[in-house]
Jmol script that loads the backbone (N, CA, C; Angstrom):
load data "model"
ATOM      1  N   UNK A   1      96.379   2.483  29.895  1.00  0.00           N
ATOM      2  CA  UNK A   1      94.987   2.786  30.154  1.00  0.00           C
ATOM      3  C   UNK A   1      94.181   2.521  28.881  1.00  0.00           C
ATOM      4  N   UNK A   2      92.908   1.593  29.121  1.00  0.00           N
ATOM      5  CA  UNK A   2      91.673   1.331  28.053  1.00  0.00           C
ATOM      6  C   UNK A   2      91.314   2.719  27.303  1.00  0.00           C
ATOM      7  N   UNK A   3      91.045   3.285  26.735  1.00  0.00           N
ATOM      8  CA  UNK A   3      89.976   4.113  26.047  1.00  0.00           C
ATOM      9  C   UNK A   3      88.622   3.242  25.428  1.00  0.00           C
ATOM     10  N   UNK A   4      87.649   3.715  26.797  1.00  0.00           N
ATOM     11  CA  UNK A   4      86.180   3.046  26.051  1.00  0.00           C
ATOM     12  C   UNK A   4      85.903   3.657  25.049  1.00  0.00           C
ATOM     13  N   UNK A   5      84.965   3.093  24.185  1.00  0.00           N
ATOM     14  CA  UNK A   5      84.242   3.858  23.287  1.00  0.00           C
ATOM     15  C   UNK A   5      82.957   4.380  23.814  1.00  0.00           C
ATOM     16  N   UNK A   6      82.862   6.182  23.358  1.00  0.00           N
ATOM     17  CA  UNK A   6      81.856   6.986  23.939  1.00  0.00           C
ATOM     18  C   UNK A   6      80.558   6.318  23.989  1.00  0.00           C
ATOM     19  N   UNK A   7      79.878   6.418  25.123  1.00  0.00           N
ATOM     20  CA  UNK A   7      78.340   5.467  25.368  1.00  0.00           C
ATOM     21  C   UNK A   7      77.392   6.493  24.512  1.00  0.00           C
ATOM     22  N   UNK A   8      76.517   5.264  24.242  1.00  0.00           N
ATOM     23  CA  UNK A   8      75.118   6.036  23.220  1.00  0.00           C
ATOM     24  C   UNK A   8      73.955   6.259  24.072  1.00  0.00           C
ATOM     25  N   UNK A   9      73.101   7.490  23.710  1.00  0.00           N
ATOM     26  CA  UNK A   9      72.137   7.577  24.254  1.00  0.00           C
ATOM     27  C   UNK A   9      71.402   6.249  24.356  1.00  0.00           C
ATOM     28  N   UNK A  10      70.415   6.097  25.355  1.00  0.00           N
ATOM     29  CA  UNK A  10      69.748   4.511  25.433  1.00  0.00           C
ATOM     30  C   UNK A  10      70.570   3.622  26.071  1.00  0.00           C
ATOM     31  N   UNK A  11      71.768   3.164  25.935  1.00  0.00           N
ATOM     32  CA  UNK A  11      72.629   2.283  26.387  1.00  0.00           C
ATOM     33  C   UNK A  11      72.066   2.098  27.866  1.00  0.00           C
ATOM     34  N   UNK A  12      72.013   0.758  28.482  1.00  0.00           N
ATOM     35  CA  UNK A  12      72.075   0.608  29.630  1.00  0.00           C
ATOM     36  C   UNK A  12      72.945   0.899  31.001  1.00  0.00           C
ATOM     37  N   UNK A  13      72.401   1.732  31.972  1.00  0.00           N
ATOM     38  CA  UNK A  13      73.512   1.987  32.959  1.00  0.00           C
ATOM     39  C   UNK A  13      74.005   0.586  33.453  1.00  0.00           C
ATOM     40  N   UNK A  14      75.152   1.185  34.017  1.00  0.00           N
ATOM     41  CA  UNK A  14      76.054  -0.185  34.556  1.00  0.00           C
ATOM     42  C   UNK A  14      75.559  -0.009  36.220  1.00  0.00           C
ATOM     43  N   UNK A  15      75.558  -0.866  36.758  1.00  0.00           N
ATOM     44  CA  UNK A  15      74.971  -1.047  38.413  1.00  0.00           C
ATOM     45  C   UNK A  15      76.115   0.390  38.921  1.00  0.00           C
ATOM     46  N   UNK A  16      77.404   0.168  38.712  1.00  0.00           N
ATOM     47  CA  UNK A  16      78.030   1.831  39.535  1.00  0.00           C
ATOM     48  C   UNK A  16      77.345   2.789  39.194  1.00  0.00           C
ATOM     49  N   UNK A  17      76.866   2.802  38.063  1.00  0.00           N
ATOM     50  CA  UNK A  17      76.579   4.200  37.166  1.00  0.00           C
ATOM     51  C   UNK A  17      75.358   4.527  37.877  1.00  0.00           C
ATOM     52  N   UNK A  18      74.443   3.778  38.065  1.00  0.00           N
ATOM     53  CA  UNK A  18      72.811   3.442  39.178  1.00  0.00           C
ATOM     54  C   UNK A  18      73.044   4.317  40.370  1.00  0.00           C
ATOM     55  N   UNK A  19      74.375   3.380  41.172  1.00  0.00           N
ATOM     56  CA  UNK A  19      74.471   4.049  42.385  1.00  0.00           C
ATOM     57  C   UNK A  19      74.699   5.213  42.483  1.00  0.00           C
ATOM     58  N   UNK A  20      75.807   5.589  41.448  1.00  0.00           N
ATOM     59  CA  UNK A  20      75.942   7.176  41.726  1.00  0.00           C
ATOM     60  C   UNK A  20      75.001   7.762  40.866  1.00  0.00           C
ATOM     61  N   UNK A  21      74.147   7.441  39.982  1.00  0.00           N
ATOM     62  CA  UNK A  21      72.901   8.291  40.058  1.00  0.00           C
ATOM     63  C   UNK A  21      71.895   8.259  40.784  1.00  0.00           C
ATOM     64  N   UNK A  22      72.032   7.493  41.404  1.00  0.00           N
ATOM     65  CA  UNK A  22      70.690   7.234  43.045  1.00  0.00           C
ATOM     66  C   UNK A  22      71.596   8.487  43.919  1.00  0.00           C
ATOM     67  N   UNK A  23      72.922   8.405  44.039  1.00  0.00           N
ATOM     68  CA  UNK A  23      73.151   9.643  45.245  1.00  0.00           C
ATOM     69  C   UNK A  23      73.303  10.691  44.294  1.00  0.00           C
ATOM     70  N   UNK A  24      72.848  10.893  43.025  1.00  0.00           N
ATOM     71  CA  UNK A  24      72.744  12.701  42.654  1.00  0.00           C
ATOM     72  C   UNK A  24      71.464  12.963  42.829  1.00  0.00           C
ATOM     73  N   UNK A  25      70.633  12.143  43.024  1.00  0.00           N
ATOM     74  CA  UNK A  25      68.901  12.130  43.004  1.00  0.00           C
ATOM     75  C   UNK A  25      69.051  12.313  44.586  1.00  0.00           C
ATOM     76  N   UNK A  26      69.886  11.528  45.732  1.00  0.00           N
ATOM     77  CA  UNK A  26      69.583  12.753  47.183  1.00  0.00           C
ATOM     78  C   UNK A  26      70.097  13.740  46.952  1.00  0.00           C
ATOM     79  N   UNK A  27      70.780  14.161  46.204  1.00  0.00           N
ATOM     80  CA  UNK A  27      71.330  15.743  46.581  1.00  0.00           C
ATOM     81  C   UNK A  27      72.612  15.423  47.129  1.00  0.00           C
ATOM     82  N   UNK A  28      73.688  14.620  47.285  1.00  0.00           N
ATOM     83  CA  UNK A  28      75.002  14.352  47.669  1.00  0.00           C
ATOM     84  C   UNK A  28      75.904  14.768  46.504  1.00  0.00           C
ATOM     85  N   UNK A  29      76.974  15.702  47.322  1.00  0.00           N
ATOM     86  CA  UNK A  29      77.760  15.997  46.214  1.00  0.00           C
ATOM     87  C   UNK A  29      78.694  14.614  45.767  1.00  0.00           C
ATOM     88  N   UNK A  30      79.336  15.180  44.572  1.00  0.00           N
ATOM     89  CA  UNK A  30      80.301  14.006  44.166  1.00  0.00           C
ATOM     90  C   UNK A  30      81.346  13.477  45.502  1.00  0.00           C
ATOM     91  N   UNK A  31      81.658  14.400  46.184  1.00  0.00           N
ATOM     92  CA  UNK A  31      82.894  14.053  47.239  1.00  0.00           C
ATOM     93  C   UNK A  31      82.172  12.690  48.092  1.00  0.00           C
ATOM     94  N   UNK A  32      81.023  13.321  48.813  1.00  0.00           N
ATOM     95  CA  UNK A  32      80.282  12.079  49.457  1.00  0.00           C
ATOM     96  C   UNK A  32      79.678  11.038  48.882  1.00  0.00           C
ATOM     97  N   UNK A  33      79.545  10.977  47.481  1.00  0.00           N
ATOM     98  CA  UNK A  33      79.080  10.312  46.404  1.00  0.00           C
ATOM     99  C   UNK A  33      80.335   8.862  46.699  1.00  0.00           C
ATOM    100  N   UNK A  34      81.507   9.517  46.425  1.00  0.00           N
ATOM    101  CA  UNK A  34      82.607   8.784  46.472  1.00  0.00           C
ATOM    102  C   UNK A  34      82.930   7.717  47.742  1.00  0.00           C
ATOM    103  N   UNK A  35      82.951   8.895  48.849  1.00  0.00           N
ATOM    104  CA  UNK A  35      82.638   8.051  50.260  1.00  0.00           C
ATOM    105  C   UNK A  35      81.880   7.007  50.183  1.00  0.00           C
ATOM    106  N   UNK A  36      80.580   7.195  49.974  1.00  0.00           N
ATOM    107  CA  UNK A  36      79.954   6.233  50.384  1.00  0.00           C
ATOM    108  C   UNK A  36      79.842   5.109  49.413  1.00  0.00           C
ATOM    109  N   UNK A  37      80.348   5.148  48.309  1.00  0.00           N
ATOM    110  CA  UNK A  37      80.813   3.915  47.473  1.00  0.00           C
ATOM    111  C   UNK A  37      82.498   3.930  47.207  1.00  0.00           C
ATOM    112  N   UNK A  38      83.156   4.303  48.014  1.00  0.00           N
ATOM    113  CA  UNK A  38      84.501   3.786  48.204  1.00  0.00           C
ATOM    114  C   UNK A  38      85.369   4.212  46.580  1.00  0.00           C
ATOM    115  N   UNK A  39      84.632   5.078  46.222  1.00  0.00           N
ATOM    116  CA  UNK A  39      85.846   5.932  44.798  1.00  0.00           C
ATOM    117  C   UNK A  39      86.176   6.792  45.521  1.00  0.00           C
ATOM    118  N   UNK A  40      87.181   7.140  43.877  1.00  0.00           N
ATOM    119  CA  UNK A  40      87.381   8.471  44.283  1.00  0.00           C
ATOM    120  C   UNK A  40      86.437   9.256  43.220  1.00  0.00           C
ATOM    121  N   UNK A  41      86.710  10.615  43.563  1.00  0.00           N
ATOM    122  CA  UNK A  41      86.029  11.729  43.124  1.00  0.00           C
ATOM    123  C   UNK A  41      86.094  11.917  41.701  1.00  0.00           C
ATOM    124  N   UNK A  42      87.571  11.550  40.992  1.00  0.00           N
ATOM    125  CA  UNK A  42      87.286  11.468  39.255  1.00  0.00           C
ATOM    126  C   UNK A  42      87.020  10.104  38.996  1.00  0.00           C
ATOM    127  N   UNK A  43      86.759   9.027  39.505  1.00  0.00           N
ATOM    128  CA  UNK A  43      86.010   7.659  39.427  1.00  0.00           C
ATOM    129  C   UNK A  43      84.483   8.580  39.127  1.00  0.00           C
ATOM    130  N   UNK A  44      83.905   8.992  39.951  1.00  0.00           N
ATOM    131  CA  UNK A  44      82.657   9.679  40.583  1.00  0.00           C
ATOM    132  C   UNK A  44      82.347  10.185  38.911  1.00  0.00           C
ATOM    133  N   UNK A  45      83.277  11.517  38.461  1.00  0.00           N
ATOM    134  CA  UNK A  45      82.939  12.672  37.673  1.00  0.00           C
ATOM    135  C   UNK A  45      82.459  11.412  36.470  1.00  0.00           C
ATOM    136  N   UNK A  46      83.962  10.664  36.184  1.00  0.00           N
ATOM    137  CA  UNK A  46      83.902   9.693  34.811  1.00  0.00           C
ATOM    138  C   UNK A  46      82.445   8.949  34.643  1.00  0.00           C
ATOM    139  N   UNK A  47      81.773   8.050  36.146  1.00  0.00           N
ATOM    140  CA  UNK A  47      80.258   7.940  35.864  1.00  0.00           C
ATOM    141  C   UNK A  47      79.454   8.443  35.384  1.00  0.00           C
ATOM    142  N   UNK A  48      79.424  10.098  36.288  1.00  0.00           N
ATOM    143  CA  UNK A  48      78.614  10.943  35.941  1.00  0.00           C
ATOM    144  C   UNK A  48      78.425  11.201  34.249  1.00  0.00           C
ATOM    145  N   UNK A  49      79.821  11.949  33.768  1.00  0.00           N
ATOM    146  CA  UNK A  49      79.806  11.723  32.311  1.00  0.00           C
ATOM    147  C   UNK A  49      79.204  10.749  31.477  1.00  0.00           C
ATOM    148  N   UNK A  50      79.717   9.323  31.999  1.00  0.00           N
ATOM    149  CA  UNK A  50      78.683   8.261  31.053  1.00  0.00           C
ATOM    150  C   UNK A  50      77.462   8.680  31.213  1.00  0.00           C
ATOM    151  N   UNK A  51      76.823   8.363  32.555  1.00  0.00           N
ATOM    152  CA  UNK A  51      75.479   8.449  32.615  1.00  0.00           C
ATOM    153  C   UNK A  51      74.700   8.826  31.823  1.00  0.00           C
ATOM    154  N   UNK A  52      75.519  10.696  32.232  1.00  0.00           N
ATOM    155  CA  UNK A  52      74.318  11.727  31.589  1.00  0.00           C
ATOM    156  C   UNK A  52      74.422  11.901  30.050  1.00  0.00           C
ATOM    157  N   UNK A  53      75.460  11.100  29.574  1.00  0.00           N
ATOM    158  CA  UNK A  53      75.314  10.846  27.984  1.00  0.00           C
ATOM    159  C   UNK A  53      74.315   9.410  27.580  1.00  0.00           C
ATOM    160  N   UNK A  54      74.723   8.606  28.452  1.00  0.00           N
ATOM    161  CA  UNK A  54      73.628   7.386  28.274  1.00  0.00           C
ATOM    162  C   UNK A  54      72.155   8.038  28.355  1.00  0.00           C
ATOM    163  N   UNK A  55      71.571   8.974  29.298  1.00  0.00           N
ATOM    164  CA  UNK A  55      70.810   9.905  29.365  1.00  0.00           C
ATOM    165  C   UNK A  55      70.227  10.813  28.325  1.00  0.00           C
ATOM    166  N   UNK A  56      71.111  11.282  27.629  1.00  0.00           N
ATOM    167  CA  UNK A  56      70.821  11.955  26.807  1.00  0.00           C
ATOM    168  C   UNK A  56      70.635  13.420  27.527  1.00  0.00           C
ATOM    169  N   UNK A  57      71.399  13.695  28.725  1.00  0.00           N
ATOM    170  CA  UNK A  57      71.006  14.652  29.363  1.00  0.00           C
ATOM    171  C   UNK A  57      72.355  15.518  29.807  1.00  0.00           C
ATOM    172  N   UNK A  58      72.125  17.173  29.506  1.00  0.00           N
ATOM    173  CA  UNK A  58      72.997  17.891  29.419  1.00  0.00           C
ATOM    174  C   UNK A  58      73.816  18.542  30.744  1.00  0.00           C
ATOM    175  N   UNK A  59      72.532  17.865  32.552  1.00  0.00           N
ATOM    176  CA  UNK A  59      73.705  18.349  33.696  1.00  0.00           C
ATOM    177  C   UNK A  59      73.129  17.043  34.284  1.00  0.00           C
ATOM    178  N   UNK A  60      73.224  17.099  35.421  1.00  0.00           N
ATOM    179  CA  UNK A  60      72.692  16.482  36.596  1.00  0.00           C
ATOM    180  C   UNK A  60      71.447  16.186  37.158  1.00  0.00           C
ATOM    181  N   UNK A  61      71.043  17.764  37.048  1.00  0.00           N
ATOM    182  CA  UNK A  61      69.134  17.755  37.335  1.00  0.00           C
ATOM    183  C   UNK A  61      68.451  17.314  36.188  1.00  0.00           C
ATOM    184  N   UNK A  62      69.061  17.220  35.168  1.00  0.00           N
ATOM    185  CA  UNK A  62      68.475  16.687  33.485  1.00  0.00           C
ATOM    186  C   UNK A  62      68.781  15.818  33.862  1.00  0.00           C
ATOM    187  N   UNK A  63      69.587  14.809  34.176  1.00  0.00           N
ATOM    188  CA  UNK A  63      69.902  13.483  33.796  1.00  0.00           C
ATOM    189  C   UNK A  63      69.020  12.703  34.901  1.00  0.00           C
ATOM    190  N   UNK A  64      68.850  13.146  36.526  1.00  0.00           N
ATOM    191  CA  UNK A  64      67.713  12.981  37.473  1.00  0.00           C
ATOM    192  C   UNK A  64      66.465  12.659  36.507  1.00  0.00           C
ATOM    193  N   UNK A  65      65.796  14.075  36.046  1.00  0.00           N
ATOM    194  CA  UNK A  65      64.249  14.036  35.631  1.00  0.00           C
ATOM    195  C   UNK A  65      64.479  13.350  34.546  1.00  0.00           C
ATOM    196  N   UNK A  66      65.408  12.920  33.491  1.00  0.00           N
ATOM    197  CA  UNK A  66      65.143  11.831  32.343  1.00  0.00           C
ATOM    198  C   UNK A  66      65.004  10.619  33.233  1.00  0.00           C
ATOM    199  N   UNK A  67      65.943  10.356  34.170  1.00  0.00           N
ATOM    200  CA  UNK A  67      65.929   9.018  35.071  1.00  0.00           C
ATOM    201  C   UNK A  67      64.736   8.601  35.104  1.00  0.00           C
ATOM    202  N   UNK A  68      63.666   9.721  36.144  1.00  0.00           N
ATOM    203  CA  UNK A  68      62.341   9.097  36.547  1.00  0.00           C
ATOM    204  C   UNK A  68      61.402   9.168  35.618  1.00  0.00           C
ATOM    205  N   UNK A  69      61.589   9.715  34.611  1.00  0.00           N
ATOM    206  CA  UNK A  69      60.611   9.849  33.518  1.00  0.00           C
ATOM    207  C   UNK A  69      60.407   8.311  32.430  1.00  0.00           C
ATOM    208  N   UNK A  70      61.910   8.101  32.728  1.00  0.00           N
ATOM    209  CA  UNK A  70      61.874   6.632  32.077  1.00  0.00           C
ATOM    210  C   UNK A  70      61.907   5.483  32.608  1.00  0.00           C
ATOM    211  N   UNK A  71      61.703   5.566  34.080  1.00  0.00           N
ATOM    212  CA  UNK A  71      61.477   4.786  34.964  1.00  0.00           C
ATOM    213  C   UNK A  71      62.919   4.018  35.549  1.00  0.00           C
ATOM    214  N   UNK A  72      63.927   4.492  35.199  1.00  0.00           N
ATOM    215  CA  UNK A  72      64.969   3.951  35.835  1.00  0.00           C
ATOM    216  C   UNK A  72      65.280   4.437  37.978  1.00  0.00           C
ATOM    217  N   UNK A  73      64.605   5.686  38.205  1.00  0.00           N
ATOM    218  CA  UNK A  73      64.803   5.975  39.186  1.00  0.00           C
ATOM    219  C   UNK A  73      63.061   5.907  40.222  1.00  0.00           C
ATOM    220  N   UNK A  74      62.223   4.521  39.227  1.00  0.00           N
ATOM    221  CA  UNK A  74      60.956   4.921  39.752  1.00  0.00           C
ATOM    222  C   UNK A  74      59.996   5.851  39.196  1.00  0.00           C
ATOM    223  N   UNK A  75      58.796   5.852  39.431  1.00  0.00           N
ATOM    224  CA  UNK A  75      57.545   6.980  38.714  1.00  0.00           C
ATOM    225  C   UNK A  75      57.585   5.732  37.509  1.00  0.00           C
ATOM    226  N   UNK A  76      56.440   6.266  36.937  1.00  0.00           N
ATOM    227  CA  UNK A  76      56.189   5.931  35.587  1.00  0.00           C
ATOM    228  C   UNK A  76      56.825   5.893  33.984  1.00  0.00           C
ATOM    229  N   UNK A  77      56.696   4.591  33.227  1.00  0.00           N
ATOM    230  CA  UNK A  77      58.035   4.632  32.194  1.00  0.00           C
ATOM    231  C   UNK A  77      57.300   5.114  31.192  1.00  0.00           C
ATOM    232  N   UNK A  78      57.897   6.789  30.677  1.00  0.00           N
ATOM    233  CA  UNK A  78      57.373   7.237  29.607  1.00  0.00           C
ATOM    234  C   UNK A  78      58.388   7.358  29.204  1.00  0.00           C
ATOM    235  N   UNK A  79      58.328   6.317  27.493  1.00  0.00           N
ATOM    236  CA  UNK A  79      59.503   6.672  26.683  1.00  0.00           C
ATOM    237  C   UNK A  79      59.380   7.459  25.494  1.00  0.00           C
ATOM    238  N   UNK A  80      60.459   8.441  25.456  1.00  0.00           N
ATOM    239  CA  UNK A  80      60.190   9.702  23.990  1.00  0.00           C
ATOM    240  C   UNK A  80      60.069   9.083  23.027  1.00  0.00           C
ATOM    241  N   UNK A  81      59.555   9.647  21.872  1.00  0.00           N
ATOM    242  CA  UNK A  81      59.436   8.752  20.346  1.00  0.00           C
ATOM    243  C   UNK A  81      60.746   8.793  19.763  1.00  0.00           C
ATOM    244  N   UNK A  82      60.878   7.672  19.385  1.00  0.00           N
ATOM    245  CA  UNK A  82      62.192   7.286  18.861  1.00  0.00           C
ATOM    246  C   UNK A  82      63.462   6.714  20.208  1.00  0.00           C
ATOM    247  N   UNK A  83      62.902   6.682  21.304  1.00  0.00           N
ATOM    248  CA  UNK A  83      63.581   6.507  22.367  1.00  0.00           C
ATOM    249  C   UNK A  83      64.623   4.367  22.239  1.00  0.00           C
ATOM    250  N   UNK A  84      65.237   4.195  22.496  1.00  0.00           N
ATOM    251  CA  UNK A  84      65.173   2.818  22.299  1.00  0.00           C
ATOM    252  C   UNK A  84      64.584   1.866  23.384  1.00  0.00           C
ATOM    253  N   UNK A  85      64.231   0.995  23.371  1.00  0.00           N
ATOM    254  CA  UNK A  85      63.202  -0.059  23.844  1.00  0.00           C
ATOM    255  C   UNK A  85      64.384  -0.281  24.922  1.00  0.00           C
TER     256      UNK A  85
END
end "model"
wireframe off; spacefill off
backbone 0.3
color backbone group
């Protein structure tokens, strides 16, 4: 097994990482998360983890409202100071 190296805040999501943050933004738990993109459930968690570190965000509902705030999930792109481009 690879060991990635830990993702940095800013880093770009990867298109999986999208999808399963588009189904934490309906409200689908990880189990159906999985279903409906054909993982499994620690496939699911391991996204989540990147994400909400690519995020800079400490659960789920943080890593949601950074999403739309920076325009990755839609709304308007307000980026924090010092945020990367």
């Amino acid at each position: 097994m690879t060991t990635l190296p830990p993702p940095r805040v800013g880093a770009p999501l990867s298109a999986r990482e999208l999808a399963v943050l588009e189904g934490i933004a309906r409200g689908l738990p990880n189990a159906r998360i999985a279903v409906e993109l054909g993982l499994s459930t620690g496939t699911v968690a391991t996204h989540i983890r990147r994400l909400l570190a690519k995020l800079g965000a400490r659960d789920k509902a943080h890593g949601v409202g950074n999403a739309f705030r920076l325009g990755i999930l839609g709304g308007p792109v307000i980026r924090p100071r010092g945020w990367a481009a």
